[in-house]
NUTOR-288488 format. One record per atom (N, C-alpha, C, CB): residue number from 1; residue in three letters; atom name; z, y, x. Coordinates in Angstrom, 1 decimal, m for minus. Each point is the difference from the previous one (the first is absolute). Last residue first. Glycine has a CB too. Layout:
residues N
r k NUM	r ALA	a CA	Z Z	Y Y	X X
...
END
This chain:
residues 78
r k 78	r UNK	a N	Z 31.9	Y 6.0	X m19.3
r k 78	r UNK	a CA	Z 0.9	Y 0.3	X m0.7
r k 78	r UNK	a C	Z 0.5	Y m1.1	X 1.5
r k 78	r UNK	a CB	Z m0.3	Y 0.7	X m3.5
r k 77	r UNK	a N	Z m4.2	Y m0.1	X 3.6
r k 77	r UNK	a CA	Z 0.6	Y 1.8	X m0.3
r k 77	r UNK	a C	Z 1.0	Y m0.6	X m0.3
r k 77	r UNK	a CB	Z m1.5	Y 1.9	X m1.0
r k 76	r UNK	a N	Z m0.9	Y m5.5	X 1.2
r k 76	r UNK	a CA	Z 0.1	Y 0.5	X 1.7
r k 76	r UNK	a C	Z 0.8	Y 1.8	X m0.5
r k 76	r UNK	a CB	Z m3.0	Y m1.7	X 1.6
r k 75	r UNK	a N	Z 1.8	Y m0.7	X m5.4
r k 75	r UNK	a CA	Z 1.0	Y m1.3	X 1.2
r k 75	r UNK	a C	Z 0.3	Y 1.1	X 0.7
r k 75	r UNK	a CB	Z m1.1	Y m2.7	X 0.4
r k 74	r UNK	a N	Z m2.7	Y 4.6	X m2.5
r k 74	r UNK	a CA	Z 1.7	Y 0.1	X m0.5
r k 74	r UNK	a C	Z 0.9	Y m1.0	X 0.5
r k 74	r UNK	a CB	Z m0.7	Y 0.9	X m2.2
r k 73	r UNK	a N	Z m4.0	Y m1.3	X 3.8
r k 73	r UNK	a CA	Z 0.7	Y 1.3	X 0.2
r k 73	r UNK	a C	Z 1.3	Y 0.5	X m0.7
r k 73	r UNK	a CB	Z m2.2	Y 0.5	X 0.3
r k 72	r UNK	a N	Z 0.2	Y m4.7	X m1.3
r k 72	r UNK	a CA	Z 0.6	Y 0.0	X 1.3
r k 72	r UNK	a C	Z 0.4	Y 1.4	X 0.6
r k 72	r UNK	a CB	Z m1.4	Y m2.0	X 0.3
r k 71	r UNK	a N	Z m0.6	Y 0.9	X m4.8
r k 71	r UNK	a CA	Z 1.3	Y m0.2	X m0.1
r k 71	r UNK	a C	Z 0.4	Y m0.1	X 1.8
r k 71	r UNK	a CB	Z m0.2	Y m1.4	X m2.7
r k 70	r UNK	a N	Z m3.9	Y 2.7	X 1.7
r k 70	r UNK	a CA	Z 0.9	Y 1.0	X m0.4
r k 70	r UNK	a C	Z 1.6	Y m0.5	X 0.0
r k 70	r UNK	a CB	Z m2.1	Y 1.0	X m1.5
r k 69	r UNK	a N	Z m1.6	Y m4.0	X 2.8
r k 69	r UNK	a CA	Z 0.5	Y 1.1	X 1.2
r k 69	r UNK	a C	Z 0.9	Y 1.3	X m0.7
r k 69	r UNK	a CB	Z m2.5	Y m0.5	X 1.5
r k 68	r UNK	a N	Z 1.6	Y m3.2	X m4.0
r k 68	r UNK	a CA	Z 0.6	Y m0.1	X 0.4
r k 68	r UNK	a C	Z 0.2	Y 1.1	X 1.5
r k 68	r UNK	a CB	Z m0.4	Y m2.2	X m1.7
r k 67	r UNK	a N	Z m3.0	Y 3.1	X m2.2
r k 67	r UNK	a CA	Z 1.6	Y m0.2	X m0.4
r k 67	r UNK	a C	Z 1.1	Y m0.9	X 1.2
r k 67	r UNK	a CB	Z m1.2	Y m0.1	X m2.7
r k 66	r UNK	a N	Z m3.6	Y 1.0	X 3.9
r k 66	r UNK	a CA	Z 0.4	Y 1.3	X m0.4
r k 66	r UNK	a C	Z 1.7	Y m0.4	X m0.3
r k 66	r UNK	a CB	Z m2.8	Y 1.1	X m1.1
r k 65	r UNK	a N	Z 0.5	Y m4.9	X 1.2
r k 65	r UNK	a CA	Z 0.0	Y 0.8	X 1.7
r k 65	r UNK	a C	Z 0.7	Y 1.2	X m0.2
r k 65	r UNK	a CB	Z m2.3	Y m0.7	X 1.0
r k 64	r UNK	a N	Z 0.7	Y m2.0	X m4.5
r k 64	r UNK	a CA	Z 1.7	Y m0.3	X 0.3
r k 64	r UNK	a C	Z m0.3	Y 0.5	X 1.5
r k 64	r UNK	a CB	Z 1.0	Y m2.5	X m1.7
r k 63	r UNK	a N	Z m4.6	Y 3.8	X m0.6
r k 63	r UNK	a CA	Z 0.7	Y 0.4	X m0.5
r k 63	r UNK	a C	Z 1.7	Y m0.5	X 0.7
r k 63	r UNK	a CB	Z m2.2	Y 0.3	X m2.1
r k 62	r UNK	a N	Z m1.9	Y m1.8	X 3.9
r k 62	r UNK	a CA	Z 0.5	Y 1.6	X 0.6
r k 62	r UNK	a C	Z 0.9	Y 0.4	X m1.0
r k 62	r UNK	a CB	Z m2.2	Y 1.0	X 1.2
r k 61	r UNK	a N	Z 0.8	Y m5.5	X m2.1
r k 61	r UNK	a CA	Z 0.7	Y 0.2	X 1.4
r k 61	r UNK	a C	Z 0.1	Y 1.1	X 0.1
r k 61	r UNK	a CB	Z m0.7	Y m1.5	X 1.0
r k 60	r UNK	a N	Z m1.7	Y 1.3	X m5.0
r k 60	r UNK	a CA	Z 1.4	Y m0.4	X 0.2
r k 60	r UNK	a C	Z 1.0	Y 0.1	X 1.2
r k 60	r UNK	a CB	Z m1.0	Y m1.2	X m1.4
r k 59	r UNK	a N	Z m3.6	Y 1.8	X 1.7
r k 59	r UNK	a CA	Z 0.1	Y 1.6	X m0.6
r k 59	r UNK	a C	Z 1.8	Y m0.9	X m0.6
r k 59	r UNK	a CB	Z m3.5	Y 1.7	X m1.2
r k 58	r UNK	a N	Z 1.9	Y m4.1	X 5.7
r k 58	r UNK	a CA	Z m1.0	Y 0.6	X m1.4
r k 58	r UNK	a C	Z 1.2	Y 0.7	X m0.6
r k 58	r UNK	a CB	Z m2.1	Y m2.1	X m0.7
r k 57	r UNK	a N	Z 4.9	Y m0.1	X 4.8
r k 57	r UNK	a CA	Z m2.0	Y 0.5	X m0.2
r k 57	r UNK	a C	Z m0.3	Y 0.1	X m1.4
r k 57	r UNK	a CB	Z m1.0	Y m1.5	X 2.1
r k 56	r UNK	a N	Z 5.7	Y 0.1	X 0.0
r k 56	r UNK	a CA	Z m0.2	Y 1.7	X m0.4
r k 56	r UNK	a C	Z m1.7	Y 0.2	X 0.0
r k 56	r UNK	a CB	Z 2.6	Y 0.9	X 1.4
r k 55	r UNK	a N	Z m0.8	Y m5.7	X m0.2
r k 55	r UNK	a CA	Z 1.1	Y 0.9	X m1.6
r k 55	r UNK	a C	Z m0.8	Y 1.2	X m0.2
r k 55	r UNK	a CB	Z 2.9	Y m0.6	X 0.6
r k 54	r UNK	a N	Z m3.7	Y m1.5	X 3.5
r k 54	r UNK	a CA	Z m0.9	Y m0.7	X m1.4
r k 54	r UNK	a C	Z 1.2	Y 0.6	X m1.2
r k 54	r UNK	a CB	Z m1.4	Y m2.8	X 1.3
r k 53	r UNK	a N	Z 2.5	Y 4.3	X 2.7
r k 53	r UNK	a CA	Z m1.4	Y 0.5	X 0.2
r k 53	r UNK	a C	Z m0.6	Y m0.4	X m1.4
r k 53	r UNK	a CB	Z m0.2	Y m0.3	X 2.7
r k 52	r UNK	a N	Z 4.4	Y m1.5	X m1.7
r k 52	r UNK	a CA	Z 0.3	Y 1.2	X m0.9
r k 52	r UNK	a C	Z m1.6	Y 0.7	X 0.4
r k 52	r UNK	a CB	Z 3.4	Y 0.5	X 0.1
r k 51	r UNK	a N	Z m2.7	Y m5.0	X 1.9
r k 51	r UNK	a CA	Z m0.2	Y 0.1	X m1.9
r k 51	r UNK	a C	Z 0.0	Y 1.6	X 0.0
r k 51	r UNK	a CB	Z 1.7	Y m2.4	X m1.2
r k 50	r UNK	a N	Z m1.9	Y 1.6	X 5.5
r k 50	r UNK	a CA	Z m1.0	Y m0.1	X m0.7
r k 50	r UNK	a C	Z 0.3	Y m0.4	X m1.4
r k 50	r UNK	a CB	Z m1.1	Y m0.4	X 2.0
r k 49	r UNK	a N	Z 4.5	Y 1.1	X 1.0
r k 49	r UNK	a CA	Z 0.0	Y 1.2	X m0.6
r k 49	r UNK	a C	Z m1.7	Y m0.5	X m1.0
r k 49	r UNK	a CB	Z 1.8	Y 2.0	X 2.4
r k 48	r UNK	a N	Z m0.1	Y m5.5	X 0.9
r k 48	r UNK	a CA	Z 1.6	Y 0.4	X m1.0
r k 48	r UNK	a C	Z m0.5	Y 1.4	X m0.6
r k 48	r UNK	a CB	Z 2.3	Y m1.2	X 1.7
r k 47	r UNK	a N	Z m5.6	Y m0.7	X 0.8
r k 47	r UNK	a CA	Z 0.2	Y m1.4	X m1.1
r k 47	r UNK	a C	Z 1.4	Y 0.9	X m0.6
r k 47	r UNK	a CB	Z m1.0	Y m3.1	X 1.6
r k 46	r UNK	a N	Z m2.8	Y 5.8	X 1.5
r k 46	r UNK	a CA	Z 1.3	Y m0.5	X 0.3
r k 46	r UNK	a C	Z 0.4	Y m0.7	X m1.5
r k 46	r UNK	a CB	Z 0.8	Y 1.9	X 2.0
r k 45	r UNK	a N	Z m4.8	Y 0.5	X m2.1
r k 45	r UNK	a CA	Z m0.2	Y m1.3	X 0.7
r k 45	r UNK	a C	Z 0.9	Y m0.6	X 0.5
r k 45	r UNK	a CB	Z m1.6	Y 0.6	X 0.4
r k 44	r UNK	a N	Z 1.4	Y 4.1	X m2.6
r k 44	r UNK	a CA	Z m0.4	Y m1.2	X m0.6
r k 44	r UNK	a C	Z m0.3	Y m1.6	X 0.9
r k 44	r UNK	a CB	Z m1.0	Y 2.2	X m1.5
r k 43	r UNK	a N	Z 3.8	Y 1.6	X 2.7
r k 43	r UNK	a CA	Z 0.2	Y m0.3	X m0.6
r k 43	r UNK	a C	Z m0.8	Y m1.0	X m1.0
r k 43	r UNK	a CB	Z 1.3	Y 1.7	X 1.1
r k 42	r UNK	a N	Z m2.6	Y m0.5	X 3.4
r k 42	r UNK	a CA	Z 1.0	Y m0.9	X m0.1
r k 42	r UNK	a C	Z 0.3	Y m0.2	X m1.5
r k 42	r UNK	a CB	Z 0.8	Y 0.6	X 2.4
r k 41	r UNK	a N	Z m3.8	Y 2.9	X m1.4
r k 41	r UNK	a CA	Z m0.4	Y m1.4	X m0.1
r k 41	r UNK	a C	Z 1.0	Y m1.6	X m0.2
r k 41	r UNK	a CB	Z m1.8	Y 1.6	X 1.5
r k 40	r UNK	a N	Z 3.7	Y 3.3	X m1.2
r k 40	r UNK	a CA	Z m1.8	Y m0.2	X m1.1
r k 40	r UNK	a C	Z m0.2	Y m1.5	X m0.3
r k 40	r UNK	a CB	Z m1.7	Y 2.1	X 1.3
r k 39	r UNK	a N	Z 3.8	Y m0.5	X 3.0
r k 39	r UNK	a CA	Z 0.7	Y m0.5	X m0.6
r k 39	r UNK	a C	Z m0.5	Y 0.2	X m1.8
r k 39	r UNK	a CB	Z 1.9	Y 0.3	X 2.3
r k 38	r UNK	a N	Z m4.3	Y 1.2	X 1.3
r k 38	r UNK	a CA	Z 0.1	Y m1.4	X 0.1
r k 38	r UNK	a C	Z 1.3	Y m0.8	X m1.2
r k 38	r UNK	a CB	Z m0.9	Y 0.5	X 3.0
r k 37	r UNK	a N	Z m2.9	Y 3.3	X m4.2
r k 37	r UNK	a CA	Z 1.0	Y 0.0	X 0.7
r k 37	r UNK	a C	Z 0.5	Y m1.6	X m0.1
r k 37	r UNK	a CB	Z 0.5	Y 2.7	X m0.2
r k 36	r UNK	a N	Z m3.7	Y m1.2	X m3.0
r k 36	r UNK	a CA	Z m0.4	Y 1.0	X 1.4
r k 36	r UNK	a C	Z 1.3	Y m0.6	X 1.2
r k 36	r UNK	a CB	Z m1.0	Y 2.7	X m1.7
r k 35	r UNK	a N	Z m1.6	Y m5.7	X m2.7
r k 35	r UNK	a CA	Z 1.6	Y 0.6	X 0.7
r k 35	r UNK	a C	Z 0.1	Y 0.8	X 1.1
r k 35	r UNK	a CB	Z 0.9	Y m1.8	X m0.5
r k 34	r UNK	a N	Z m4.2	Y m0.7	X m2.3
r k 34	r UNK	a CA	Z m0.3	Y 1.0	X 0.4
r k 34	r UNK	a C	Z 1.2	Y 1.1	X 0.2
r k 34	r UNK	a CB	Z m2.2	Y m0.8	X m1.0
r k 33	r UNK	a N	Z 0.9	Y m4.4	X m0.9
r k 33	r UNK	a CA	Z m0.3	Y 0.7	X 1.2
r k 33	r UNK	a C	Z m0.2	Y 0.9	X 0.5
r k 33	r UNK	a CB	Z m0.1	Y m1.1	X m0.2
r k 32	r UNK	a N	Z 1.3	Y 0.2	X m4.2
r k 32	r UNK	a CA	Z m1.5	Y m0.2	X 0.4
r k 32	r UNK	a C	Z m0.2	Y 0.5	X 1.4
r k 32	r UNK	a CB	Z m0.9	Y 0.2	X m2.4
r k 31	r UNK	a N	Z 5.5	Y m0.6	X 0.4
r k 31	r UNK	a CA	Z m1.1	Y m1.3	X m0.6
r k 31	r UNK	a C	Z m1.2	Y 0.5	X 0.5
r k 31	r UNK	a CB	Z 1.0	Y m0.8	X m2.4
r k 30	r UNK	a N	Z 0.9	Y 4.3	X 3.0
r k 30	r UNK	a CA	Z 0.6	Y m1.0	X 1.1
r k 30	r UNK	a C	Z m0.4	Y m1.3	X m0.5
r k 30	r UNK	a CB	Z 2.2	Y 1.4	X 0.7
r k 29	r UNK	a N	Z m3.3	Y 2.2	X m3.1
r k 29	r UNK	a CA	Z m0.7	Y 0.3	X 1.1
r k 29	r UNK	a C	Z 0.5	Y m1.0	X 0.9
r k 29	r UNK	a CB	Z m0.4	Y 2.5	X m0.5
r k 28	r UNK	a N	Z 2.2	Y m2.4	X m3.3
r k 28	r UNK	a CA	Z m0.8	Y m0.3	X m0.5
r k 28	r UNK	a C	Z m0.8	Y 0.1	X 1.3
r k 28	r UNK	a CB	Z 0.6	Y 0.4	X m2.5
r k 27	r UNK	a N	Z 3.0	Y 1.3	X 2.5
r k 27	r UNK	a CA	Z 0.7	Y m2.0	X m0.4
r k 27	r UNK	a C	Z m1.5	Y m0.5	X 0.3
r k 27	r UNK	a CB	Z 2.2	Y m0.1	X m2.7
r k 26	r UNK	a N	Z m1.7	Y 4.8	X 2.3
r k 26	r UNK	a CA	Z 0.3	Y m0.3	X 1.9
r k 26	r UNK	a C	Z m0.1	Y m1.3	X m0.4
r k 26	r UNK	a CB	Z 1.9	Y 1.9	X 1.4
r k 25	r UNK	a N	Z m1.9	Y 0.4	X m5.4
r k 25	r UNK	a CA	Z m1.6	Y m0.2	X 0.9
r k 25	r UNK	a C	Z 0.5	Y m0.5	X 1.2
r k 25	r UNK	a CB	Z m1.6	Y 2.1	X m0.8
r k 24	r UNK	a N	Z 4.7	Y m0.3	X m2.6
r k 24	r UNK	a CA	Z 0.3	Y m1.7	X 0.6
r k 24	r UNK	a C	Z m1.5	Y m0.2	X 0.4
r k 24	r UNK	a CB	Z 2.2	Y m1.2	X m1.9
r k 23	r UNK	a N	Z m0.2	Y 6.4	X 1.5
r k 23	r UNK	a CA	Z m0.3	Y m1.3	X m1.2
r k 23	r UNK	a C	Z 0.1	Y m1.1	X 1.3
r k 23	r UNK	a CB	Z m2.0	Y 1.0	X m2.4
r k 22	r UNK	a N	Z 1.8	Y 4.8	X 2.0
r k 22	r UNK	a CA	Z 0.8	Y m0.9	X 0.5
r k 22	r UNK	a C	Z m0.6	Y m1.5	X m0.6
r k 22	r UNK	a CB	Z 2.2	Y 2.0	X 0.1
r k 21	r UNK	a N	Z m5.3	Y 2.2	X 1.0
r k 21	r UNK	a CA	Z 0.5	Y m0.4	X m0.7
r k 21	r UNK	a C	Z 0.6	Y m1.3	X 0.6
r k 21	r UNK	a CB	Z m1.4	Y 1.4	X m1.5
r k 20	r UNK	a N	Z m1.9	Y 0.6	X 3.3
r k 20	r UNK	a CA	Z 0.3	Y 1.4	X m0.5
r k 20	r UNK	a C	Z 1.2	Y m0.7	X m1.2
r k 20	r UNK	a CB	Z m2.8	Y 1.7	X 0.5
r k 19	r UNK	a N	Z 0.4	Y m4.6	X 2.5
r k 19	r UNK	a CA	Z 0.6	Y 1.2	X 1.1
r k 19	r UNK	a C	Z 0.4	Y 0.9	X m1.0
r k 19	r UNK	a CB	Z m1.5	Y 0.0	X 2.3
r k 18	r UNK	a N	Z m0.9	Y m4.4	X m3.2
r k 18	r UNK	a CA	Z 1.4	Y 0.6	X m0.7
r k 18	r UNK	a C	Z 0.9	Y 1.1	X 0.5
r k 18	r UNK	a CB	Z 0.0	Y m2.1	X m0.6
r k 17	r UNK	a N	Z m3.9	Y m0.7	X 3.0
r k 17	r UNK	a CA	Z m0.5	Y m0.8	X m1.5
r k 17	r UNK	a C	Z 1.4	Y 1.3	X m0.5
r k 17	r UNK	a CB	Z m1.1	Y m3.8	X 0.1
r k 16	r UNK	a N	Z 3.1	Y 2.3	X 4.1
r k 16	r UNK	a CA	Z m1.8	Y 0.2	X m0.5
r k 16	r UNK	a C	Z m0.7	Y m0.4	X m1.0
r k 16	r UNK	a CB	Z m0.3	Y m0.1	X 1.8
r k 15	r UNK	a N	Z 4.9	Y 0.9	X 1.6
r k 15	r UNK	a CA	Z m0.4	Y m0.7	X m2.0
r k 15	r UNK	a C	Z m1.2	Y 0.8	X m0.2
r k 15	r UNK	a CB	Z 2.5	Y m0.4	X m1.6
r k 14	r UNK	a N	Z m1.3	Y 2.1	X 5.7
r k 14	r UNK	a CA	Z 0.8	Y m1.5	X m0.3
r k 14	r UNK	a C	Z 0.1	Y m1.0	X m1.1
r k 14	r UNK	a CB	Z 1.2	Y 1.2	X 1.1
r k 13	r UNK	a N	Z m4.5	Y 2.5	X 1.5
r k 13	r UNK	a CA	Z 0.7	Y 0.1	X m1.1
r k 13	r UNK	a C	Z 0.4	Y m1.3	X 0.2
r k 13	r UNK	a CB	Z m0.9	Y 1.7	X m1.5
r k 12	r UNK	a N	Z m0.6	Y 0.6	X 6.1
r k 12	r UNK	a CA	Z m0.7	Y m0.8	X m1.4
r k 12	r UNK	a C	Z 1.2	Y 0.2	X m1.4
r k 12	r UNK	a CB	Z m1.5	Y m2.3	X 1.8
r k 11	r UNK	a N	Z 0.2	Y 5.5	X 3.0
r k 11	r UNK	a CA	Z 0.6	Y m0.5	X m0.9
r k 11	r UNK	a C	Z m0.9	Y m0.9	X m0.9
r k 11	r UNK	a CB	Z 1.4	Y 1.9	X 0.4
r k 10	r UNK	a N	Z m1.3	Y 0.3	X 4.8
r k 10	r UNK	a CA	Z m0.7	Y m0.7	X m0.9
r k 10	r UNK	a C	Z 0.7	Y m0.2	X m1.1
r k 10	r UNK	a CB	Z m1.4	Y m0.9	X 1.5
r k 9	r UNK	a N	Z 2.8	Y 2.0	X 3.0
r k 9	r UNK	a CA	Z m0.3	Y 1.0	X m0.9
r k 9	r UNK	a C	Z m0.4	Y m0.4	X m1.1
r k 9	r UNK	a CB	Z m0.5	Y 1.3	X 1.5
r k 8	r UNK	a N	Z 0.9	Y m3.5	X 2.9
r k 8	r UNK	a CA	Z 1.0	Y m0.3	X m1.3
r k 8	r UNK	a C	Z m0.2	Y 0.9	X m1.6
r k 8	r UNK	a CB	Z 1.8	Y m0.6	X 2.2
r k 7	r UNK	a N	Z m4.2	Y 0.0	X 2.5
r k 7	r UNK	a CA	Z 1.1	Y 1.3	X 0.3
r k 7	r UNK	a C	Z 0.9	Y m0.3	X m1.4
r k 7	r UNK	a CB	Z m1.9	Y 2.2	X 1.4
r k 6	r UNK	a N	Z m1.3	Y m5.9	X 1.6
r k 6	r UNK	a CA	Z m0.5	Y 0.7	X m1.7
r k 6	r UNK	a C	Z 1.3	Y 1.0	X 0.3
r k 6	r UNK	a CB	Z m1.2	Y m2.3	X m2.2
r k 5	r UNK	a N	Z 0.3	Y m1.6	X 5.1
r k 5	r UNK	a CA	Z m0.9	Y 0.9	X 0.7
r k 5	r UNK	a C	Z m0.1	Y 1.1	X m1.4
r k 5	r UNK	a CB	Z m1.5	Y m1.8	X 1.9
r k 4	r UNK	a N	Z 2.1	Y m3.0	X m3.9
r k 4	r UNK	a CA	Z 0.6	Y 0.4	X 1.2
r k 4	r UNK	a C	Z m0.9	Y 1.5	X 0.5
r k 4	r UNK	a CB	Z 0.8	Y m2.9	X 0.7
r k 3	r UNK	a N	Z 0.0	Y 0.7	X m5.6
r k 3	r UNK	a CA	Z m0.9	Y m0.5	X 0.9
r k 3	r UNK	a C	Z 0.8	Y 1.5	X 1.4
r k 3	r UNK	a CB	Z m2.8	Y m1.5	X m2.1
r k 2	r UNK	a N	Z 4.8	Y m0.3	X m2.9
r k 2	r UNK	a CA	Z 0.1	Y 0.9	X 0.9
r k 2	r UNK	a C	Z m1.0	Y 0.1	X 1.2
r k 2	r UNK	a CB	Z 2.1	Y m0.2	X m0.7
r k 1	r UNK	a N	Z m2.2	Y m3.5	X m2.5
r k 1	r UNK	a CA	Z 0.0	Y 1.2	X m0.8
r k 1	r UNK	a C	Z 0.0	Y 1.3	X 0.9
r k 1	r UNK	a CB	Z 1.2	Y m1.3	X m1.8
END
């Protein structure tokens, strides 16, 4: 992804396909081999997090994406 002899300057988007909006596209871009980052990739191809990759894809999967990350930002505030 990074090729060598480059000043880094370069930006890509991390969820492609959804730069202007929050949702569960990252589930859907990582089922289709297109995880910008190494740890991206791990979570779909490591055996103890690849279910929650397969929990959070199509227009259901982003809905319990949306409702449990909401429930993790309130865990984490109290």
């Amino acid at each position: 992804m990074c090729p060598a002899n480059r000043d880094g300057s370069k930006r890509i988007a991390l969820d492609t396909g959804s730069s202007d909006r929050f949702g569960g596209s990252f589930f859907t871009n990582l089922r289709n081999g297109r995880g910008i980052l190494e740890s991206d990739w791990k979570l779909r191809t490591d055996a103890s997090t690849r279910a929650y990759v397969q929990r959070f894809l199509g227009l259901r999967g982003e809905l319990n994406f949306n409702m449990e990350f909401g429930r993790s930002i309130v865990k984490m505030s109290n």
